[in-house]
Backbone as numpy.savetxt, mean C-alpha at the origin, in Angstrom:
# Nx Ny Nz CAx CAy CAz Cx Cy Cz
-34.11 -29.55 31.91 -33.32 -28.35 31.61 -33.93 -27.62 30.42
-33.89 -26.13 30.48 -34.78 -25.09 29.54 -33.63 -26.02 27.84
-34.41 -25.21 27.12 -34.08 -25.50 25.73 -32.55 -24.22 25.72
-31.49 -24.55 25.55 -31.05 -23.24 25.28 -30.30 -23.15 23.77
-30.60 -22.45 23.03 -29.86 -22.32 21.18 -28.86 -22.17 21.49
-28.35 -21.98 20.43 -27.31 -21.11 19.88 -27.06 -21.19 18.67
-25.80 -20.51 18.58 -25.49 -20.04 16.52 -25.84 -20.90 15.77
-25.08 -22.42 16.48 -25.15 -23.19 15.63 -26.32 -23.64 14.78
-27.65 -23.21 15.38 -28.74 -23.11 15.35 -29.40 -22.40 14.18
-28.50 -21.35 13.72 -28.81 -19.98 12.68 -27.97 -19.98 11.62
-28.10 -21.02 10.85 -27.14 -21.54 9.39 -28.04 -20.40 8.68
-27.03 -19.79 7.52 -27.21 -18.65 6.61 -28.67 -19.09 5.83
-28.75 -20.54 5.31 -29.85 -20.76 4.65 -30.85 -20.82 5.57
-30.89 -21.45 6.40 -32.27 -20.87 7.50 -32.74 -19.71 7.74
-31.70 -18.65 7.86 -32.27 -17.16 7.94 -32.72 -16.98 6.44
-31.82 -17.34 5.35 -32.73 -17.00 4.01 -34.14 -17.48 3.95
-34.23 -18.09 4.80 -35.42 -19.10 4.02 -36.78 -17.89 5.05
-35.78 -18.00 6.48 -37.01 -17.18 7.28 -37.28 -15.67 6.76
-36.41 -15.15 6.28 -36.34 -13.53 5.96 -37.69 -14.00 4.49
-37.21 -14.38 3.74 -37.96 -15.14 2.55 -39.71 -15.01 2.98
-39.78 -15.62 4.25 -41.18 -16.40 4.35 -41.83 -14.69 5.00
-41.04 -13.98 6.31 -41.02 -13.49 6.94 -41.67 -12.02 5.69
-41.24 -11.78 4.72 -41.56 -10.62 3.90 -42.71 -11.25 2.82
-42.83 -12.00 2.44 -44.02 -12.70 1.66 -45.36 -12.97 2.49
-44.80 -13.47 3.64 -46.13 -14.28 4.43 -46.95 -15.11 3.84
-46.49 -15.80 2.95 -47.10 -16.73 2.44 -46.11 -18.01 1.52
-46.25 -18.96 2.36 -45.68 -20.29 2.04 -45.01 -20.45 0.52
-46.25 -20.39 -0.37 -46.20 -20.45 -1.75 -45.57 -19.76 -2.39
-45.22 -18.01 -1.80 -44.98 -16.93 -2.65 -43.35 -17.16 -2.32
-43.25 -17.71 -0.98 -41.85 -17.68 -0.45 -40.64 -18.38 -1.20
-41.34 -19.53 -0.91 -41.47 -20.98 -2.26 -40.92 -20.51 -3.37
-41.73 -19.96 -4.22 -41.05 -19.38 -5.40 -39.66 -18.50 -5.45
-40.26 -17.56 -4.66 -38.60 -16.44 -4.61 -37.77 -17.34 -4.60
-37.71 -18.68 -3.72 -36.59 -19.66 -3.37 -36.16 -20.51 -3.95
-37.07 -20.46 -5.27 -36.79 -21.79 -5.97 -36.79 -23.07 -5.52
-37.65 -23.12 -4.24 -37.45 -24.42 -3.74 -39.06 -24.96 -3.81
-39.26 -26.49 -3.43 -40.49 -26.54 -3.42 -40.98 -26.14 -1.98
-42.31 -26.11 -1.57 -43.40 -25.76 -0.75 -42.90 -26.46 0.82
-43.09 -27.70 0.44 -42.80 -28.64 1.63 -41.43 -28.55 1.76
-40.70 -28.30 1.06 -38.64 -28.16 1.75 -38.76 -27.08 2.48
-39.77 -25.46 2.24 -39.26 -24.66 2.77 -40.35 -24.84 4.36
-41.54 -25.37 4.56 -42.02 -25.57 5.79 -41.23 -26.45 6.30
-40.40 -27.63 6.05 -39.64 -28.24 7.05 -38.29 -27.57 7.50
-38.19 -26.56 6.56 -36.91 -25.54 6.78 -37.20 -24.60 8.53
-38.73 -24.06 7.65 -39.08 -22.79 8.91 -38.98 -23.99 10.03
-39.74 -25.01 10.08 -40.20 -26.04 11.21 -38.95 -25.82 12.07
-37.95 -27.06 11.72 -37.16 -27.20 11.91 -35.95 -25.84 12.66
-35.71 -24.71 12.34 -35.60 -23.77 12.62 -36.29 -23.21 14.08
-38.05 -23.32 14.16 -38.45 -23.23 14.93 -37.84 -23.68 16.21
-38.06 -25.62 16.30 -37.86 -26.21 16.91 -35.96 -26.29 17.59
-35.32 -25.49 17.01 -33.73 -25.38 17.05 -33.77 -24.47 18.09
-35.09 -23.64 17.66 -34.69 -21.87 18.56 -35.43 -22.44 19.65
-36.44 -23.14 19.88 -37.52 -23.14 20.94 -38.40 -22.22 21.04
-38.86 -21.68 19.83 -39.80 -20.45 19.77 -40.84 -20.84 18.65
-41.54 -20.02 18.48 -42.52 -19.91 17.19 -42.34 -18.87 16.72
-42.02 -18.77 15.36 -41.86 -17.62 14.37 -42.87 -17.14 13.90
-43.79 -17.96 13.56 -44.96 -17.40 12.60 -45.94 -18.07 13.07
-47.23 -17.78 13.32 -48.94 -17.74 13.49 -49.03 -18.47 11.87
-49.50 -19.63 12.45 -50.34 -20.21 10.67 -51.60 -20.11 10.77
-52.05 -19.82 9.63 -53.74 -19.48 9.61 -54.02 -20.57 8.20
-55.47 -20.89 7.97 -55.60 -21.36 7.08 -55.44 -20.60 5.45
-55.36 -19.20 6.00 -55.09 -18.44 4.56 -54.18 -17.45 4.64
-53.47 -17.39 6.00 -52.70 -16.05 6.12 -51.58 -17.02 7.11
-50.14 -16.02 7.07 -49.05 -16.27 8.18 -48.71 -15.37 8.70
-48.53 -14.93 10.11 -48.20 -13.88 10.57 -46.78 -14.19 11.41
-46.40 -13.20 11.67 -44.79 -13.11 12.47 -45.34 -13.08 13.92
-44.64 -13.97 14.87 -44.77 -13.73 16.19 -43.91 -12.73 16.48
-43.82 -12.15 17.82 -43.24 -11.08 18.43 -41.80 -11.52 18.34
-41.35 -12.93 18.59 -39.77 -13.40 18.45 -39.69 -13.22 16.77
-40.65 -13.36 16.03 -40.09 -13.57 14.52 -39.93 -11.93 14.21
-40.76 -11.24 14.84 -40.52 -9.79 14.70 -39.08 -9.17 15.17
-38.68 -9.73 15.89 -37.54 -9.73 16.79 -36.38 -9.95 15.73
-36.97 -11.34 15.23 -35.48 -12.11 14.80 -35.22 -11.74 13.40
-36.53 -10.89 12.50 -36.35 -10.16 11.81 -35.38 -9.08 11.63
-35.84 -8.40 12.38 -34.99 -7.22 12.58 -33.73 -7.11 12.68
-33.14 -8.23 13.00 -31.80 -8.43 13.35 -31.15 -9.03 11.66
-32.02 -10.95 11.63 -31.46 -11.63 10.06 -31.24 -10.21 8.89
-32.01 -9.57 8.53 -31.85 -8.53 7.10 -30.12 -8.17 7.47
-29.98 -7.48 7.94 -28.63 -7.17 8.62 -27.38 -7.82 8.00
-27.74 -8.93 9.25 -26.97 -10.45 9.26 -26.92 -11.05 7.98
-27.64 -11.17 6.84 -27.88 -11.29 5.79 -26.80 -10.42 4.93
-27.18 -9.09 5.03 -26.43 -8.01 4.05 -24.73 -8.08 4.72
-24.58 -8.49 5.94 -22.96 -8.62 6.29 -22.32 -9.74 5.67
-23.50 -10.81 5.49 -22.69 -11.98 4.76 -22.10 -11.95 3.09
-23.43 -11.01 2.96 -23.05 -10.71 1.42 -21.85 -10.14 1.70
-21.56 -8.76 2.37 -20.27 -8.20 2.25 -19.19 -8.56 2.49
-19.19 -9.60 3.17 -18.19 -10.55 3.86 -17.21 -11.30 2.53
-18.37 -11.66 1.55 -18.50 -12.82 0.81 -17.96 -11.87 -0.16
-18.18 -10.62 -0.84 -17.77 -9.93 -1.73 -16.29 -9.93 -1.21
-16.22 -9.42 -0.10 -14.49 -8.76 0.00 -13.61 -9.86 0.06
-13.86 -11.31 0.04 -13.39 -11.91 0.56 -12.51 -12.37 -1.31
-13.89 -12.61 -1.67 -13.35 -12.76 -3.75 -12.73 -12.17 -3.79
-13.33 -10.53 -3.71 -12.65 -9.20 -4.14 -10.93 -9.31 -3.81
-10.60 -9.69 -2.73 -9.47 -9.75 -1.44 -8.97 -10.92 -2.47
-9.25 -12.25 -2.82 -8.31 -12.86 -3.83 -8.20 -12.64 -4.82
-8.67 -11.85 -5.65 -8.39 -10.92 -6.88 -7.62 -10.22 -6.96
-7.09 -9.26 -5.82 -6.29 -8.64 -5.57 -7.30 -7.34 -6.21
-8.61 -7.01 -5.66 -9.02 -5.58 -5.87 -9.85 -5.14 -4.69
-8.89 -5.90 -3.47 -9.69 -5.16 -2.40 -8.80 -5.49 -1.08
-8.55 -5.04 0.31 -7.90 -5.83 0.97 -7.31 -4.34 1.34
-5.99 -4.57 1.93 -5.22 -3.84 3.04 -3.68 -4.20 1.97
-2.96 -2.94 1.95 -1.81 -2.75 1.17 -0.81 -1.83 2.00
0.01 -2.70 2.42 1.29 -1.78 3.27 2.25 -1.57 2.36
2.65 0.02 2.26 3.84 0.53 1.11 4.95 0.95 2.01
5.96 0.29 2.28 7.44 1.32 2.72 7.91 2.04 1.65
8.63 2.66 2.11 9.22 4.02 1.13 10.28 4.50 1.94
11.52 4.76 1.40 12.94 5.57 1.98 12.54 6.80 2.06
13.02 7.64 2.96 13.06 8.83 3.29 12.64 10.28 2.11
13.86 9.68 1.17 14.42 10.61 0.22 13.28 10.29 -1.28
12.38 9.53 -0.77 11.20 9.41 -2.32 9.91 9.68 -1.66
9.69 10.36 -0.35 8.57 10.75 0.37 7.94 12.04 -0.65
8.55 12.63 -0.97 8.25 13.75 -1.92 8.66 14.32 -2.97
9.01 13.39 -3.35 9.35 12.93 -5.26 8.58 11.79 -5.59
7.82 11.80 -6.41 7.66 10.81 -6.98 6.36 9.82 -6.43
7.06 8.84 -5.64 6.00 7.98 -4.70 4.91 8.58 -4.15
4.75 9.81 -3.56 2.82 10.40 -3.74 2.54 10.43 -4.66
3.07 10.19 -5.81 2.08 10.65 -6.86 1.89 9.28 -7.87
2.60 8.12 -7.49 2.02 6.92 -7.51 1.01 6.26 -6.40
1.15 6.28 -5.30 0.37 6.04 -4.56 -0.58 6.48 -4.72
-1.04 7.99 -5.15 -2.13 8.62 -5.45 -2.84 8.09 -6.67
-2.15 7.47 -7.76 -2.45 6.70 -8.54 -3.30 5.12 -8.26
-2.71 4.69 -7.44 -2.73 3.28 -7.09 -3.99 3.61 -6.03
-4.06 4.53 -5.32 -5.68 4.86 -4.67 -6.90 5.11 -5.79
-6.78 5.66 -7.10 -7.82 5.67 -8.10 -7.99 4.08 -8.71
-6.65 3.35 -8.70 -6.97 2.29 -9.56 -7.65 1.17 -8.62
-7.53 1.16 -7.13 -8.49 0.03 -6.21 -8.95 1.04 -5.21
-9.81 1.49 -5.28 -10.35 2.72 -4.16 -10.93 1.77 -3.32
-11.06 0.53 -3.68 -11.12 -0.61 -2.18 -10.43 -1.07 -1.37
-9.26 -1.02 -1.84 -7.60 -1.52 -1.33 -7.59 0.05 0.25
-7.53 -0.14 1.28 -6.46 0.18 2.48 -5.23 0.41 2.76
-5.22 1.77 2.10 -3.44 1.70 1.77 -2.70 2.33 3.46
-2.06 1.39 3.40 -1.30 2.33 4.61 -0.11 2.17 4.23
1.26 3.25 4.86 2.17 4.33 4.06 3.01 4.45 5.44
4.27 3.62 5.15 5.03 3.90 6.08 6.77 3.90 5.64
7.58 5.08 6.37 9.05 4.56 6.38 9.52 3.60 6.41
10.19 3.40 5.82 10.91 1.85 5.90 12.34 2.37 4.88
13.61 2.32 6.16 15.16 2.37 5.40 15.20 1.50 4.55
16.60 1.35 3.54 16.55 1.04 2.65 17.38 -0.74 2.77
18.14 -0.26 4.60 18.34 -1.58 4.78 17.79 -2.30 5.67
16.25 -2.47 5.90 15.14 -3.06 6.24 14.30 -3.37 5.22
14.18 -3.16 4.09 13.15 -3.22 3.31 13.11 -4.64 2.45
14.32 -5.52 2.80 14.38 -6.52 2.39 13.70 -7.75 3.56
14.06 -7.62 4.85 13.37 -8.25 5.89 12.05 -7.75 6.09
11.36 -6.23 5.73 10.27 -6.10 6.05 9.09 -6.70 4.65
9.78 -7.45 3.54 9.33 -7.86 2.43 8.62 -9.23 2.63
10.26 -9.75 3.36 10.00 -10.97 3.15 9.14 -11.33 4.41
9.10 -10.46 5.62 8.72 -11.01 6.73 7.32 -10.46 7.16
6.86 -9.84 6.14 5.33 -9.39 5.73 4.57 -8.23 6.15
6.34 -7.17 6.54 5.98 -6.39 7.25 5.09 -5.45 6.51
5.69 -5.59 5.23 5.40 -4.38 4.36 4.67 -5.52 3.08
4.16 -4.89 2.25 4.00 -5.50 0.95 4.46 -4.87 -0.53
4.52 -4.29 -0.13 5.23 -3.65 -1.35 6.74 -2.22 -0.69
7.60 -2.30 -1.90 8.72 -1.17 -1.33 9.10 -0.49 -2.24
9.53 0.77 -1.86 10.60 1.40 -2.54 11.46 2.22 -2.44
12.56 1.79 -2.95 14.27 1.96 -2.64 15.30 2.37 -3.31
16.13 2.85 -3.48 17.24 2.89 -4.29 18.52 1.86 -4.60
18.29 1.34 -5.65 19.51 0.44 -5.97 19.02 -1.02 -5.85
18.74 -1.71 -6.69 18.09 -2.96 -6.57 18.82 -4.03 -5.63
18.39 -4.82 -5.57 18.70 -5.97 -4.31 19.52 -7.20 -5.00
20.29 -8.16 -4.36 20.69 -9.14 -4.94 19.61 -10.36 -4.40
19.61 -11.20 -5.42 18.88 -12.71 -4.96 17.78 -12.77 -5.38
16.93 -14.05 -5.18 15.79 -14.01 -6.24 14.50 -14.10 -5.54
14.97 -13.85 -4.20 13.50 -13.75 -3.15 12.44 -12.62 -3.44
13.32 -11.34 -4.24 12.23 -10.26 -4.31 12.21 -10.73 -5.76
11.04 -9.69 -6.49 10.26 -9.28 -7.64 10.22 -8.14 -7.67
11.22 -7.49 -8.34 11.89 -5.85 -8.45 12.14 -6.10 -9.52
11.83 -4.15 -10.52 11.92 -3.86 -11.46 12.30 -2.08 -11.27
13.26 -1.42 -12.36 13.37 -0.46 -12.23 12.30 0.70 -12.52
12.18 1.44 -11.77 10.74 2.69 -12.37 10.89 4.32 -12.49
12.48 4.05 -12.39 13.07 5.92 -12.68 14.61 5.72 -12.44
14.98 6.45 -13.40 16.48 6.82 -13.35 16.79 7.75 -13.35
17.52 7.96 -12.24 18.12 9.70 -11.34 19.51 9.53 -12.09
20.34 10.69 -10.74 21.58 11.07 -10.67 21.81 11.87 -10.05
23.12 12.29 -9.41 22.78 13.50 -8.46 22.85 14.27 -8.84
22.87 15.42 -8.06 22.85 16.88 -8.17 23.42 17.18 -6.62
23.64 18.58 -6.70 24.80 18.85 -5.97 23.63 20.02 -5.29
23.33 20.40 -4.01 22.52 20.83 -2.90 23.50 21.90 -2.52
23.17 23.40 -2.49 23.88 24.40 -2.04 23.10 25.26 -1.67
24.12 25.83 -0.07 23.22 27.47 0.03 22.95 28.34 -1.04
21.34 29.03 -0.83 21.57 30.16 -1.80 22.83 31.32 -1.52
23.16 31.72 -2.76 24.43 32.38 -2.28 25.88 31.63 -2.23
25.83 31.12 -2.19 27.21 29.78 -2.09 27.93 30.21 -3.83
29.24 29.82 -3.57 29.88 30.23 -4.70 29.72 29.26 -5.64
28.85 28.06 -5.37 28.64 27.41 -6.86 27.21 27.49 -6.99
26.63 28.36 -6.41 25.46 28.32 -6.87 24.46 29.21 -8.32
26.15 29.62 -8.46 25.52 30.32 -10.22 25.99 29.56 -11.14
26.71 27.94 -10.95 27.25 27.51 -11.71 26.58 26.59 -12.65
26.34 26.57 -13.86 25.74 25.72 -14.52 25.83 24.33 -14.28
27.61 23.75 -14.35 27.98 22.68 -13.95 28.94 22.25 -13.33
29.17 21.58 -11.83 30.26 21.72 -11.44 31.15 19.76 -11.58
32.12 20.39 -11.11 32.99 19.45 -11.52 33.33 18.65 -9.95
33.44 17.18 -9.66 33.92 17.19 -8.59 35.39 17.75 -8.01
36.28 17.89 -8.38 37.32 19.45 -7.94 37.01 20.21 -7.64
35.83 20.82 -7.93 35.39 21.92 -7.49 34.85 22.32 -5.87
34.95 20.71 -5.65 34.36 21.09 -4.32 35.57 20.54 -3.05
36.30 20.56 -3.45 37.55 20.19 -2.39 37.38 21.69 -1.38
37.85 21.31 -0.13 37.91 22.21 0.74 36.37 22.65 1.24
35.02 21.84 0.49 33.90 22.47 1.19 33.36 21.42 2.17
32.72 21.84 3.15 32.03 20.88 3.81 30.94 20.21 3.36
31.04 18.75 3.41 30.00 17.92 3.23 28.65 17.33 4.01
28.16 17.48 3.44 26.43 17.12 4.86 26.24 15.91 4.06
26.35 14.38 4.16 25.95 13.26 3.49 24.86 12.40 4.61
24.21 11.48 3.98 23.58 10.57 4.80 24.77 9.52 5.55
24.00 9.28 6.88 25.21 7.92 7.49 25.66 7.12 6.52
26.70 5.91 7.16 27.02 4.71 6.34 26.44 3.66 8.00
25.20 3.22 7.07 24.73 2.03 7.89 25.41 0.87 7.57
26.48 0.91 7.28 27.07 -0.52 6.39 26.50 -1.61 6.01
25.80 -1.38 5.10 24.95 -2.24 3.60 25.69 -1.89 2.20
25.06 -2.46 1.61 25.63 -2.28 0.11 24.82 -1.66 -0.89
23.96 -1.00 -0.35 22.75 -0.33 -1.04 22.84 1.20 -0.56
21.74 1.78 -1.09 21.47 3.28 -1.02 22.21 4.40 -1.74
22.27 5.92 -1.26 22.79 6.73 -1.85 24.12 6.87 -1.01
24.36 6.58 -0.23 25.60 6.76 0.58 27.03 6.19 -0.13
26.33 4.98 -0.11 27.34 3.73 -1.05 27.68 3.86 -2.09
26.27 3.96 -3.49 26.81 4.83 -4.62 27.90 6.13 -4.25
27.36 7.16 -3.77 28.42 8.08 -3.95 29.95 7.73 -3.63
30.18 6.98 -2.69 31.66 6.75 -1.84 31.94 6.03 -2.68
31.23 5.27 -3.55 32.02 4.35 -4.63 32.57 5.08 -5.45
31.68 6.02 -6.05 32.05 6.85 -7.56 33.39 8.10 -6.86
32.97 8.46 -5.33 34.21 9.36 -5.28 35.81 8.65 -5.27
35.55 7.33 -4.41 36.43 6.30 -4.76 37.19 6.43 -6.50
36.35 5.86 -6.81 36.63 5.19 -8.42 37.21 6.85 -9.04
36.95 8.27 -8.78 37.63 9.47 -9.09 38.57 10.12 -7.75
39.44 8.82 -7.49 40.24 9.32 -6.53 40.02 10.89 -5.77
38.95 11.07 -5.62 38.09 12.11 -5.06 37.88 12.01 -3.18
38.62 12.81 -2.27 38.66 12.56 -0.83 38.22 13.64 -0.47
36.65 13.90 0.32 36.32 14.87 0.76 36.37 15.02 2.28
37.11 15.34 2.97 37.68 15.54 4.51 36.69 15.51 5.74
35.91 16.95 5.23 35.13 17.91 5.68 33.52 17.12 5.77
33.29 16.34 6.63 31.98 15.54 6.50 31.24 15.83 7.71
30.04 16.15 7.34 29.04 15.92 8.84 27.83 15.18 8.20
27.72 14.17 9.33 26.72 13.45 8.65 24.87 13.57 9.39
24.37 13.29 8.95 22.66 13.91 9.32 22.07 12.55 9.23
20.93 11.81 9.73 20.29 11.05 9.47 18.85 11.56 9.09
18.42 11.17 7.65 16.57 11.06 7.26 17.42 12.36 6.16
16.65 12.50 4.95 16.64 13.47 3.75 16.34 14.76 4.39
15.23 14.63 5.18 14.90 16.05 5.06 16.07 17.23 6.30
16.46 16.43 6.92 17.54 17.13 8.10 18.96 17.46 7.06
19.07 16.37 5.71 20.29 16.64 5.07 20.13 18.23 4.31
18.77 18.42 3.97 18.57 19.29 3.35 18.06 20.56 3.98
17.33 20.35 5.50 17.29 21.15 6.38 19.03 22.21 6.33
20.05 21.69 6.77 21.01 21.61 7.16 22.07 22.43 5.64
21.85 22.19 4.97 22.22 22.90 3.17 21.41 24.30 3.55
20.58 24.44 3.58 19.81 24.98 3.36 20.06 26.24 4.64
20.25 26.12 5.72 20.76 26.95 6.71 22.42 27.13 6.31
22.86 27.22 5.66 24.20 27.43 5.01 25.18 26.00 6.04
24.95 25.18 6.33 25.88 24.18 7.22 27.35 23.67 6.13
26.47 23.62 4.60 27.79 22.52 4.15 26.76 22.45 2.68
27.05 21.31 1.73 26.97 21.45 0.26 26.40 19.91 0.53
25.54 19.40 -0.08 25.61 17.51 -0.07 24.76 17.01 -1.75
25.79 16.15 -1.93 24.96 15.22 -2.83 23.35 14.86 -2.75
22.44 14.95 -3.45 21.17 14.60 -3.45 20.69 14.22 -5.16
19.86 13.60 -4.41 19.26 13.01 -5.97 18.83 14.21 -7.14
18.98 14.12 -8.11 18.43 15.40 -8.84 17.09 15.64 -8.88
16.40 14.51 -8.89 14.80 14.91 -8.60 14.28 15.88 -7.13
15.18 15.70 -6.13 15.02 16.01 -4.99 15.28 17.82 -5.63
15.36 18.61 -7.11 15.02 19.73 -6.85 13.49 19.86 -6.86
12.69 18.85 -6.87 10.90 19.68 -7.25 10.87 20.34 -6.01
11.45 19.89 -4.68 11.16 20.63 -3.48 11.88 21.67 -3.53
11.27 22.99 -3.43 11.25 24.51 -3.22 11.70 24.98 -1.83
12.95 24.44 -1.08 12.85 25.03 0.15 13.89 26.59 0.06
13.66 27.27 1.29 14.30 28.25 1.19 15.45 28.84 1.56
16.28 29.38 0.42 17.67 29.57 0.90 18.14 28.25 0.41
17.77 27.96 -0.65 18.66 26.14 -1.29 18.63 26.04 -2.47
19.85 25.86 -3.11 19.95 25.82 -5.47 20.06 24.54 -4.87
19.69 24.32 -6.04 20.53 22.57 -7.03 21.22 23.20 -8.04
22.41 22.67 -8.38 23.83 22.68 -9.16 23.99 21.20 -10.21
24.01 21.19 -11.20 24.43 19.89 -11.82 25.59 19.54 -11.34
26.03 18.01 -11.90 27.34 17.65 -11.67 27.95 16.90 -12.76
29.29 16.80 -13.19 29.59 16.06 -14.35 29.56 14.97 -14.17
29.54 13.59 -14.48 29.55 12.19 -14.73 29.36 11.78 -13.74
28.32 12.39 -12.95 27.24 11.41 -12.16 27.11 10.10 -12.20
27.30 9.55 -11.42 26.86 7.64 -11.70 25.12 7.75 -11.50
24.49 6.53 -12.20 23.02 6.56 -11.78 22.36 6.08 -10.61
21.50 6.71 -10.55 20.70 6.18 -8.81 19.03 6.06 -9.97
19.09 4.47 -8.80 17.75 3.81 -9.39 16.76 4.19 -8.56
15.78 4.12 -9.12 14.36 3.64 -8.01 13.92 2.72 -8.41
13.32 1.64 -7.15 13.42 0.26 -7.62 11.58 0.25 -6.86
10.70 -0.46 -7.56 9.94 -0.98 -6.98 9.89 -2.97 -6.55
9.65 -3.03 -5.36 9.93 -4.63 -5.28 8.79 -5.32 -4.30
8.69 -6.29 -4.21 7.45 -7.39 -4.03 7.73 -9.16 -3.83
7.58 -9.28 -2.33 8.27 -10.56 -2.48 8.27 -11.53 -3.83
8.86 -12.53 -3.92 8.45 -12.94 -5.34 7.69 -14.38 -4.99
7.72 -14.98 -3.91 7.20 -16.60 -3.56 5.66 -15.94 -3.06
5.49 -14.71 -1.88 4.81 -15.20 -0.69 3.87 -13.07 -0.77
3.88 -12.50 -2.05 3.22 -11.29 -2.33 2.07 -11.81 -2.45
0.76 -10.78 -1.77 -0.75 -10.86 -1.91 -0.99 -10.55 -3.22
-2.44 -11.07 -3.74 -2.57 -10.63 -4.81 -2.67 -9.10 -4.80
-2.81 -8.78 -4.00 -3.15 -6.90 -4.50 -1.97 -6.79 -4.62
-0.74 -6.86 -3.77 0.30 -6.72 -3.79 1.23 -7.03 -5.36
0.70 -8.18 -5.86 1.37 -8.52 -7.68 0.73 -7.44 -8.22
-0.58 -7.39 -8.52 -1.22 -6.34 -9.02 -1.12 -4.74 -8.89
-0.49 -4.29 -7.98 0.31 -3.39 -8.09 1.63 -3.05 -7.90
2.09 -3.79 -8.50 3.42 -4.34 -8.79 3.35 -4.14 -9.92
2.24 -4.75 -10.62 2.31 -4.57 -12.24 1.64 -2.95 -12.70
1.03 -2.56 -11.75 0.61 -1.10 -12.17 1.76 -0.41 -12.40
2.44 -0.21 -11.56 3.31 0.64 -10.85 4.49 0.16 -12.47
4.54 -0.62 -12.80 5.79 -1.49 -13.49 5.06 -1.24 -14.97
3.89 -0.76 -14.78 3.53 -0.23 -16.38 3.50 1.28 -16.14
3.40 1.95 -15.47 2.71 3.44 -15.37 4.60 4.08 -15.19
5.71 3.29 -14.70 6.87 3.91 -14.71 8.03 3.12 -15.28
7.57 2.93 -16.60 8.91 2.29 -16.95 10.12 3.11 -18.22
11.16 3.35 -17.44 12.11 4.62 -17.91 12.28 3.95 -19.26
12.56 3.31 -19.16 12.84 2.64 -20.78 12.44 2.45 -21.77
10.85 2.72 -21.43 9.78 3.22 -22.54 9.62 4.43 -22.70
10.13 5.27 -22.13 9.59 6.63 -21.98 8.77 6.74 -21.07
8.30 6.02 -19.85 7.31 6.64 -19.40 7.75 6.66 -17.93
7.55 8.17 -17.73 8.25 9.19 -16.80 7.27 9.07 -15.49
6.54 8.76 -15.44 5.04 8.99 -14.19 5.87 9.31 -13.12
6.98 8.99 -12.61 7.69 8.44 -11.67 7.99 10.04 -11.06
8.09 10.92 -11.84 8.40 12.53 -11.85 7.64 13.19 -12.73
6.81 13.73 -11.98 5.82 14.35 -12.87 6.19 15.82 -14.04
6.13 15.98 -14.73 7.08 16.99 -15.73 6.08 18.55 -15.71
C-alpha cells in the first residue's frame, strides 16, 4: 500500500525547521537561526522527509536545493506559520481580556443616551475586542447574563442577589414628555396634580420588579396619585413617537431630552424619585474582556465622583 501522510505528519516545529532550512539553503546557516545543533536539524528535515514520502531538498556537497514538492510545501508552511503566530497571539490576547468577541445588551430607552457614547469609548480602549450590540429588556437581562447570552448589560434599577457584578454609572429622574403646544409645555415645573385628567402614554407592566414602569407606579402610589387615562406602547421610541404626534403626555427619563424630535418639550417634575443606570457582569462565570470592561465603564461613569461620561454635557 502507497505511503499516505497526513497532518499528523506536519508538527509546527518541523515546518519551522523546514521553512528555516528552505530560506538559508544551507544546513549550518539554518542551524544557527535555530539555535539548534547541525545534526538535530538534519534528523529533523530527514525524518520529516520520510513522514511525507517525498524529498524536500537536493543535497549537494556544497549547496541544498528545494525539490519541486519542497517548492510546493513552501509556499503553503510561511502562511501556516504566520496563522499560528496569530492564533497564538489572540488566544493570550483573548485571556487578558484585550481581544476576543464582547456581547453588550442595552434597554430600549439608553439606545441613545448615553450607552453609544460608551461603547464608542470601549471600541478606542480594545480596537481588538468584536463588539456586537444588541436589545435586551430589562427583564431578560438577568438570564441573558447568566446564561451567556450577553456579556455585559445595561439597565435601569439594579438587581437583587449576588450572581451579578453591578455598579451604578448615572443618576436620572424623570421628566415629563409633551406635545409641542400642550398646556404644560411653557411650564418650568410641573407638579403631579397638574396632570390629572391628561392622557398617559407609559411603557407596559411586564410584571417584574425592575424598570421605569415600576418606579413610576410606585412613586404615583406612595403620592396617592391615580392617573385613569392610560395607553400603553411597547419599546421608548413608539412612547415618544406617540407624545410627539399629540396622543397623550408620558413620563421619560430626563436624559431622554438630548433627543431633538419634532413637535416634543420636556417639562421638569417636582420630587421625582431616581432612576439608575446600572452596568452589570456576571460575577462567578464573566470573560476577561468582559471584567475589564466592567471596570472601564465603572471608572469612566461614576456619579459619585463627579464623573458624568454617562451624558455627555
Amino acid at each position: 500500500m502507497a505511503h499516505q501522510p497526513s497532518l499528523w505528519h506536519l508538527g509546527l516545529k518541523s515546518i519551522r525547521y523546514f521553512v528555516a532550512l528552505a530560506e538559508e539553503l544551507h544546513f549550518g546557516r539554518a542551524a544557527d537561526v535555530l539555535h539548534i545543533a547541525q545534526p538535530a536539524l538534519s534528523m529533523q528535515i530527514r525524518t520529516l522527509e520520510n513522514n511525507l514520502g517525498v524529498t524536500l531538498f537536493r543535497r549537494g556537497s556544497r549547496a541544498v536545493e528545494l525539490t519541486e514538492a519542497g517548492k510546493e510545501l513552501l509556499h503553503h508552511a510561511r502562511p501556516l506559520l504566520a496563522d499560528a503566530e496569530r492564533a497564538l497571539r489572540a488566544t493570550l490576547h483573548a485571556s487578558q481580556g484585550i481581544s476576543g468577541s464582547l456581547t453588550i445588551g442595552h434597554i430600549s430607552s439608553l439606545a441613545f443616551v448615553g450607552t453609544p457614547f460608551l461603547i464608542a469609548k470601549i471600541a478606542e480602549h480594545f480596537p481588538d475586542v468584536n463588539l456586537i450590540i444588541k436589545p435586551v429588556s430589562v427583564y431578560n437581562q438577568r438570564r441573558a447574563l447568566l446564561e451567556g447570552e450577553i456579556d455585559i448589560g445595561f439597565f435601569r434599577s439594579p438587581m437583587a442577589g449576588r450572581d451579578l457584578k453591578q455598579t451604578i454609572i448615572h443618576r436620572d429622574e424623570f421628566a415629563l414628555a409633551v406635545p409641542a403646544g400642550h398646556r404644560l409645555a411653557t411650564m418650568e415645573c410641573v407638579e403631579l396634580r397638574d396632570l390629572l385628567n391628561e392622557r398617559l402614554i407609559m411603557f407596559p407592566d411586564y410584571g417584574g420588579e425592575l424598570g421605569v414602569h415600576v418606579t413610576l407606579m410606585r412613586w404615583l402610589a406612595r403620592e396617592n396619585v391615580a392617573l385613569d387615562r392610560v395607553q400603553e406602547a411597547d419599546g421608548f421610541l413608539m412612547v415618544m413617537g406617540l407624545v410627539s404626534a399629540g396622543m397623550g403626555i408620558a413620563f421619560v427619563p430626563s436624559s431622554a431630552a438630548i433627543l431633538k424630535l419634532p413637535q416634543l418639550e420636556f417639562v421638569r417634575i417636582n420630587g421625582t424619585p431616581e432612576l439608575q443606570v446600572i452596568v452589570a457582569v456576571n460575577a462567578e462565570e464573566a470573560s476577561p474582556i468582559a471584567r475589564r470592561v466592567f471596570s472601564l465603564v465603572s471608572e469612566l461613569c461614576n456619579p459619585d465622583n463627579g464623573k458624568r461620561f454617562f451624558r455627555p454635557q
